[in-house]
N, C-alpha and C positions, 0 to 999 in steps of 0.2 A: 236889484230887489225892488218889487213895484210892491207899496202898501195900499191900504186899504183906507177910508178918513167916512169916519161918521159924524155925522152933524144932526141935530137936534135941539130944537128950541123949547121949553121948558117954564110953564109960572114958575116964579120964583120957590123953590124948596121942594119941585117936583122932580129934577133931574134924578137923583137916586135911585127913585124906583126902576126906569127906563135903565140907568148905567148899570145897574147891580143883576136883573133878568134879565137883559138882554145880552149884557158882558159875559153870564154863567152860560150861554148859551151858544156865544160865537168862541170864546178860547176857554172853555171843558165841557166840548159837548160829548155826547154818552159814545164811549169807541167800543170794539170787536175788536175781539184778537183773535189771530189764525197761524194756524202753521202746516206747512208742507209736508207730504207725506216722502220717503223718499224710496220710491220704487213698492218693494213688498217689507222692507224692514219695517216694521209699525210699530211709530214712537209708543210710550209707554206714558201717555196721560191719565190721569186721572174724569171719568167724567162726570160734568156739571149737573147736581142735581137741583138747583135751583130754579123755581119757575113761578118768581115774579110775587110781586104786593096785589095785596088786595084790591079786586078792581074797581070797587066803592073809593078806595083810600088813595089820595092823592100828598104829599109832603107840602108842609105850609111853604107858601110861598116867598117866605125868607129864609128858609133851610135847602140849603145841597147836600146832597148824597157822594160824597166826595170818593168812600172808596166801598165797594162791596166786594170781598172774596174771598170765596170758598176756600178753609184746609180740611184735610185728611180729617176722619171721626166726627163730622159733624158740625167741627167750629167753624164758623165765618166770622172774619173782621167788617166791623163796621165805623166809617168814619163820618160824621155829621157836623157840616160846619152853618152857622149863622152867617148871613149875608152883611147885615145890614151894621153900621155902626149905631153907638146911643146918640138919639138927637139926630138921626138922618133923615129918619121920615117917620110922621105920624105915626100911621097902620103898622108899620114895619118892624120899627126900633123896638120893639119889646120881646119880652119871653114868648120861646115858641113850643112845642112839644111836638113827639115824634111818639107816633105807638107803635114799639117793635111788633107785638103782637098781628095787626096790620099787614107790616111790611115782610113777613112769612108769614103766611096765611096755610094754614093746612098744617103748621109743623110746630113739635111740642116744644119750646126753648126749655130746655135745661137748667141755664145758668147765665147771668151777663156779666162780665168782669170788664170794669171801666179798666184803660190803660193809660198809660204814657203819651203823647202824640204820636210820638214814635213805635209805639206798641210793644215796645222791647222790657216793659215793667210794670207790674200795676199800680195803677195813682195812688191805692192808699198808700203801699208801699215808699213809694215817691215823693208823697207829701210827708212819711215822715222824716225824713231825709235831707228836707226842702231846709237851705239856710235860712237863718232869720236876721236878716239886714238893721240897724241901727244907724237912725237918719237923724241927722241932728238938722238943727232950724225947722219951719214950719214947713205942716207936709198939710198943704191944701187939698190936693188931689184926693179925689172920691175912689171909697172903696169900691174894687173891681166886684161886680155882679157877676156871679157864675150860680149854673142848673144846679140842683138839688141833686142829691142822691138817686140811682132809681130802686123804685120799689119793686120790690119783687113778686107782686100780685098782679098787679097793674101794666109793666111793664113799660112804662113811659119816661121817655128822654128830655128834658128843659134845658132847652140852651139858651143862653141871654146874646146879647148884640155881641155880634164880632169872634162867640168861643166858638171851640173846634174840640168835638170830644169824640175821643175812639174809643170801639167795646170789641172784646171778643167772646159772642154769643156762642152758649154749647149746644148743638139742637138734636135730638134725636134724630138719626137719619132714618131708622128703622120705623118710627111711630108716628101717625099725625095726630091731630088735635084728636080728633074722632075716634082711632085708635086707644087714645091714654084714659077717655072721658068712659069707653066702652069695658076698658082692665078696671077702670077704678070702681064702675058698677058692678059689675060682676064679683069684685073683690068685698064690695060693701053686702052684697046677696048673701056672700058664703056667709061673712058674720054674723 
């Protein structure tokens, strides 16, 4: 096995930003996936209607985009992780926000339901569930900072240093922005 060895010299408390973009960029860069047709039987995929973020809109530069994908009726999962830890770097270390709005561009969202990491249950659900531990002796340790709710006008994601939050978005596959803006006028005309 022949490795690979990066080196980099760094003012004191700058290495971070270089390990953390440059790291998201050599082990999880953006893959394709493909598969083989075999002869004339033809596989039965579903096809990708997705096409792409806003080309104004770029993701802050302490947020990855860890998982996007498409199911059946419009939902896609969405996984958004924070890079950086608290106290790692200046610019970095803090809240960041994500506007799903943005990142489908042309298409009406539905509904966001935050989930599980795992996706197999929704948080609310989840936290109520969640044990509640009893720590005896002192508990110095600062409470964990996690994003706020999102709201449902706005459509924006806050994630603090280090969380990892997955949604699974409902999006009309049938209507875009333009499409629902144009029903809702027409609708306000008739009344």
């Amino acid at each position: 096995i022949q490795g690979k060895l990066y080196l980099r010299i760094d003012q004191k408390g700058e290495g971070a930003k270089w390990r953390r973009t440059v790291g998201q960029e050599l082990y999880s860069p953006l893959m394709l996936a493909f598969t083989e047709q075999d002869g004339d039987n033809l596989l039965h995929f579903a096809a990708s209607t997705f096409s792409g973020t806003d080309s104004s809109y770029n993701l802050p530069n302490n947020i990855a985009l860890l998982t996007l994908q498409e199911f059946k009726n419009g939902k896609v999962l969405v996984r958004l992780a924070h890079l950086y830890e608290i106290g790692e770097d200046n610019n970095y270390s803090v809240m960041a926000s994500v506007e799903l709005k943005k990142l489908f561009p042309n298409k009406k969202i539905n509904k966001v339901t935050e989930m599980s990491l795992s996706a197999n249950q929704e948080r609310v659900e989840m936290e109520k569930r969640k044990l509640d531990w009893k720590v005896e002796g002192s508990t110095d340790e600062p409470k964990v900072v996690r994003g706020g709710p999102v709201d449902p006008t706005n459509l924006v994601v806050e994630l603090a240093p280090m969380e990892i939050r997955t949604f699974f978005i409902d999006l009309n596959p049938l209507q875009t922005v333009s499409e629902a803006e144009n029903h809702m006028a027409n609708y306000q005309s008739i009344q």
